[in-house]
N, C-alpha and C positions, 0 to 999 in steps of 0.2 A: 235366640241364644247368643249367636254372634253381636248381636245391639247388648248385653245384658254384661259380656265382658268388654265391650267396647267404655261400657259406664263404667264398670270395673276400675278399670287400668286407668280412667282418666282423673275419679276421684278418692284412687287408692282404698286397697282390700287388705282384710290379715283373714291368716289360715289360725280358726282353733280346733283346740282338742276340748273336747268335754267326756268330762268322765267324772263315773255316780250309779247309785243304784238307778236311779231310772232320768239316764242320759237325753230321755226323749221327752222328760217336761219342760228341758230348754226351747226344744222346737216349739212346746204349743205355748211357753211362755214368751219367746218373740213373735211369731204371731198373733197373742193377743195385741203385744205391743206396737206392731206394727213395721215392725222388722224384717228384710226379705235375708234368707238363709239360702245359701246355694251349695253346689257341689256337696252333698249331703253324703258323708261317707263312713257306714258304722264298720270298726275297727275290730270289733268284739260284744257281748253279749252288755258290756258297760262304759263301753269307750264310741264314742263319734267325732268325726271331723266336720265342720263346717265352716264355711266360708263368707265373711258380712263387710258390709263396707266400713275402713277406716276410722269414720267418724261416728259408729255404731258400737266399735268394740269395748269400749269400758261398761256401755249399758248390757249387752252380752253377760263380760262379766260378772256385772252385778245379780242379774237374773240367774246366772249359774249358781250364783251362792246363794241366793233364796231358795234355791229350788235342792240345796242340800247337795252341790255336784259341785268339779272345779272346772274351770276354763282357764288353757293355758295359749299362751300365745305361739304358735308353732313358724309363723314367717309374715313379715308384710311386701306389700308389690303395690307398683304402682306409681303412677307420677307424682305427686307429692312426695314418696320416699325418695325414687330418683334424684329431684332436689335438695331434698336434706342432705343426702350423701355427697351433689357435687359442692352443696356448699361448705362442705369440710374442705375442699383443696378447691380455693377461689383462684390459685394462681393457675395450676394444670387449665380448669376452665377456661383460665381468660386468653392462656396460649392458644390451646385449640381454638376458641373461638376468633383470635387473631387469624391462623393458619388458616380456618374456613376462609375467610375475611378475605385476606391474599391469594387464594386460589380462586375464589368466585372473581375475584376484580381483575388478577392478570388475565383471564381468557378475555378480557375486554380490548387490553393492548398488544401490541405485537413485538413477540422475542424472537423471532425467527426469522430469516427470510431465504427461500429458497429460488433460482431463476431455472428456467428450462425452456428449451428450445432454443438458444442462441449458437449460433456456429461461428461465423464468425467474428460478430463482437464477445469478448472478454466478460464474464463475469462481474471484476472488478468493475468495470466499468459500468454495466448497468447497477449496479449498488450506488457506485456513488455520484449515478445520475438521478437515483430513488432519493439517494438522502436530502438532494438537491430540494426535488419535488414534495420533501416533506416526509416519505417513506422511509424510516427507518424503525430499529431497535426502541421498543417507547413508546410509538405513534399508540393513540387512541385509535381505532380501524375505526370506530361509529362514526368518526369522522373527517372519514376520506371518501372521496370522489371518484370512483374508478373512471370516470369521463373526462374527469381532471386530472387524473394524473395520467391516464394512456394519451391523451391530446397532448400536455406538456412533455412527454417521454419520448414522443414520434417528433415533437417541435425540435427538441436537443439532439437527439439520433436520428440524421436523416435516413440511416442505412434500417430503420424500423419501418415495419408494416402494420404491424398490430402489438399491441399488448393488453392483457389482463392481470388483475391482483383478485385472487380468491383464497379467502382467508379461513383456513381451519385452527379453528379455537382462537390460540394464540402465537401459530404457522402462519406467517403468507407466503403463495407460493404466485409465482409472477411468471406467467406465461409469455413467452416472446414470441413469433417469428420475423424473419426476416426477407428482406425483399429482394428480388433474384435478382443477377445483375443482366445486364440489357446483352446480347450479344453484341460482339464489333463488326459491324457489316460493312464494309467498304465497298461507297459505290461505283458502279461498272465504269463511267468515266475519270475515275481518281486513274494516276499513271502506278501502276504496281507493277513491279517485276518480281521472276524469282531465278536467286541467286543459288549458287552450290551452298552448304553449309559444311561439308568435307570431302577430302581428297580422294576420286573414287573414279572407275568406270561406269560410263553410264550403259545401262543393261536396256532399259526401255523409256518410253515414254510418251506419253494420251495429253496432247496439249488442248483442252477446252476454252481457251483466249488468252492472246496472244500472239508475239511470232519466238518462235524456236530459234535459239543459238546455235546451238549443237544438235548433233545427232547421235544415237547410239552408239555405243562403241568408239565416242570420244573419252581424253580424259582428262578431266575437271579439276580445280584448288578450289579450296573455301573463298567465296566469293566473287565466282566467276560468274556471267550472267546466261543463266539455260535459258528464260524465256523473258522474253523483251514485250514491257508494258506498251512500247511505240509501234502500232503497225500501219503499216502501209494500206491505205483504198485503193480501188480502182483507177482513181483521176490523178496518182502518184503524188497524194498528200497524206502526212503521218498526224494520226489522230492516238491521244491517249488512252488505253486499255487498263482495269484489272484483271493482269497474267492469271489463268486457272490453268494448273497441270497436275499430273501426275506423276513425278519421275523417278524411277529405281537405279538404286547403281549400285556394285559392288566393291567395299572400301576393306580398307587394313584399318584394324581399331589394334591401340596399342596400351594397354594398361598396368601402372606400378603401383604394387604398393609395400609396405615395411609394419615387421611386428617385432619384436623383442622379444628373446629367447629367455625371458625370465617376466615376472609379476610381482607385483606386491602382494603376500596372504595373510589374511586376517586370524590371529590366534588368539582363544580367547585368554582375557587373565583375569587374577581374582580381583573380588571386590564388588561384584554385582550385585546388586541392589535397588529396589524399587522405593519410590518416591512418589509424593502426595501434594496438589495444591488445589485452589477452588478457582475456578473462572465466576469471575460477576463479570459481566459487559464486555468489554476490552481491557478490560484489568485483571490480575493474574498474583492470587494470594499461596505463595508458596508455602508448604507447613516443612519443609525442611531450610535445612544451610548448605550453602556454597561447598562443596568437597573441592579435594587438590585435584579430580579427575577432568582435564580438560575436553570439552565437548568433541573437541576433534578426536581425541582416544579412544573415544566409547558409541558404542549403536544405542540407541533411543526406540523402543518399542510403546508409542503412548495410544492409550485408552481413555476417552471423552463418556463420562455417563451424564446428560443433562436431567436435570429436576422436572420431569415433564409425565403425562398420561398421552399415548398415543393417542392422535384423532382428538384429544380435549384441549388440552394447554399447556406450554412449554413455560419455564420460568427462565430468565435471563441467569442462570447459576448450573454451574457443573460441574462436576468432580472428576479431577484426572489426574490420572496415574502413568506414572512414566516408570517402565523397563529396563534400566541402566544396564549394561554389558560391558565393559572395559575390554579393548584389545590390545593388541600389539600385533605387527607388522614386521615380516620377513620376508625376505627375495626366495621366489620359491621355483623354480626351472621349470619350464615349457617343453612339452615335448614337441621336434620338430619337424616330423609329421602332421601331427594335430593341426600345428601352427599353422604349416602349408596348406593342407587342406580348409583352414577355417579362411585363410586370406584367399585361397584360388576364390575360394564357392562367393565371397564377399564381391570379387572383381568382373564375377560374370553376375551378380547383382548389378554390377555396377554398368558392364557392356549394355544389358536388357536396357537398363535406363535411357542410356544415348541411344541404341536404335531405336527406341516406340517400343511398340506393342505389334506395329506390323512389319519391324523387321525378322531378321533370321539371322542365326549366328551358322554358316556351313562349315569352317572347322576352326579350331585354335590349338595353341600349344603353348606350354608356360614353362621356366625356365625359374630356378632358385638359386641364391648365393646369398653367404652367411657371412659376412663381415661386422666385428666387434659386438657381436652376441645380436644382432640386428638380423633378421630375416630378409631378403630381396625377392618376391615374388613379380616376375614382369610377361602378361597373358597379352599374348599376339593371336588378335582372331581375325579371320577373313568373314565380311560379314554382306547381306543385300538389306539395303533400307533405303525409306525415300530421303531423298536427297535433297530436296527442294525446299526454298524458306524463301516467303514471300515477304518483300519490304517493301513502301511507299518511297514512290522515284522523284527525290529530289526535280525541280526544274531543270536545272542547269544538268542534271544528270541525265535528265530525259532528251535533252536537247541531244547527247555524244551517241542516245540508243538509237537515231530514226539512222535507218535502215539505207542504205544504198540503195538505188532503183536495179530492179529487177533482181535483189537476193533476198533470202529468208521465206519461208513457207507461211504462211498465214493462216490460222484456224477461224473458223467462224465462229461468231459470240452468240 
């Protein structure tokens, strides 16, 4: 049955009616003829339907009117009518079949390109190290080389470790990582000292090589030297060390900062308005004109739809819609409390930064003054953090560190 409409539809059927006093000598007179009749469906005591191939129907027909009965033609189906009908609009056809045309062929090229995985190189930059290598907007994918082009990508970007190009439809998406960078290991014989890095008492300190300046409960300036890369041997000769310490001290951190007792705020006005153009490539077809609203007066809310089938193929065209909003700007007063508070909370952001993570702020106080609509917030904290900051000891520098005979403590390395 299924084979019998398969024939059907490929060499086109018509539905007739027959009707007559006796409807049913069409049946035995296509049969004698040779004629297959299907879908046999009597309507009434003098009406039938049947169903015969295309190229059957006028002899049908014929034999209905021998037989004293009429046959009417009730619908035809089938590929050969499908035909006839598209060739009444040759032109809709030939569009569609253009459209087919250009969809089947772009998922061949690539309109897209996506990177992932890059941290610290730039985007821009692997793009247009791609376009270098051949990768771009365009490219035929059938013929690229993902071995040539990750070998030439890793040759131009030293800071590359791998790459891939894995291309959906007419998406590439280009996989990066990158290569970590080495640590700075400075060897045990380099001359390192470490120096204060601010003004502070020092609380304690676990010196693991080296010799000690100071001791606890001295007090230090930026730059003064707590642990000396130069120490002394037993045979009272000074050999160069990398100083390892660990020292705490407790400093005054002083911090200012300034807000304005007033803002600009954004009000809207009329004239809003939504606008139209088509993106092809890098090129940007506007369907509107220039208005007198200058770009800086207005917020821009834009909307990109590209021409594409998720997961299948993306066309290099897309429709975007931009949100125009027109404002205007007034001075609009701050409250100065708010204000205080937004800048205190900003400047003990700002302390945490200068101590680490392994200091401690043990107390502060902050002090406000309002001159010419200007806020003055300035936060005095007593704070314990390490204080140490290791540098490589110049020669000449190293030469003014060696030691007196018989002062300075020495740690073992």
């Amino acid at each position: 049955m299924g084979l019998t409409r398969w024939i059907l539809a490929l060499c086109g059927y018509v539905r007739l009616e027959v009707s007559g006093v006796h409807p049913e000598r069409v049946l035995n007179a296509c049969a004698a003829a040779g004629i297959a009749c299907t879908a046999s469906e009597p309507v009434d005591a003098y009406t039938l339907r049947i169903t015969v191939r295309a190229r059957c129907a006028d002899t049908v027909t014929e034999l209905a009117r021998r037989s004293q009965c009429e046959a009417k033609t009730l619908y035809r189906r089938g590929l050969p009518q499908l035909l006839r009908r598209a060739a009444r609009y040759r032109g809709a056809c030939a569009g569609l079949l253009a459209v087919v045309m250009v969809l089947l062929t772009s998922s061949l090229f690539i309109w897209r390109i996506d990177v992932t995985g890059n941290e610290t190189l730039t985007t821009g930059q692997i793009l247009r190290c791609l376009d270098e290598c051949g990768v771009r907007p365009g490219t035929y994918w059938p013929a690229l080389s993902n071995d040539l082009v990750r070998n030439d990508m890793v040759l131009r970007l030293p800071e590359l470790r791998w790459l891939t190009v894995n291309v959906h439809g007419s998406r590439a998406e280009v996989v990066v990582r990158e290569k970590q960078p080495l640590p700075d290991i400075t060897p045990d014989d380099t001359p390192v000292s470490i120096y204060a890095s601010a003004t502070g008492v020092i609380l304690s300190m676990d010196v693991y090589a080296g010799e000690a300046r100071v001791a606890p409960g001295a007090a230090v300036e930026p730059g003064d030297v707590l642990v000396s890369g130069a120490v002394t041997d037993l045979g009272g000769g000074v050999r160069p060390v990398c100083a390892r310490a660990d020292i705490r001290a407790r400093t005054r951190q002083v911090l200012t900062g300034q807000i304005a007792l007033t803002e600009a705020e954004k009000q809207s006005a009329h004239g809003a308005h939504t606008r139209w153009a088509l993106r092809a490539g890098k090129k940007r077809i506007n369907f509107y004109q220039n208005s007198g609203i200058s770009d800086a007066e207005c917020d821009k809310i834009i909307h990109e739809y590209p021409f594409a089938i998720r997961g299948v193929f993306t066309l290099p065209f897309s429709l975007v819609r931009e949100r125009v909003q027109p404002y205007r700007t007034a001075d609009a007063p701050v409250s100065e409390d708010a204000a205080r508070a937004s800048l205190e909370q900003a400047l003990l952001q700002q302390l945490r930064e200068t101590i680490g993570d392994d200091g401690a702020i043990i107390s502060y106080e902050t002090a406000a003054e309002v001159t010419g609509g200007v806020l003055t917030v300035t936060l005095t904290a007593e704070c314990e953090q390490e204080i140490g900051r290791a540098q490589a000891t110049p020669d000449a520098e190293f030469l003014q560190l060696r030691p007196p005979a018989g002062e300075g403590t020495t740690a073992d390395d």
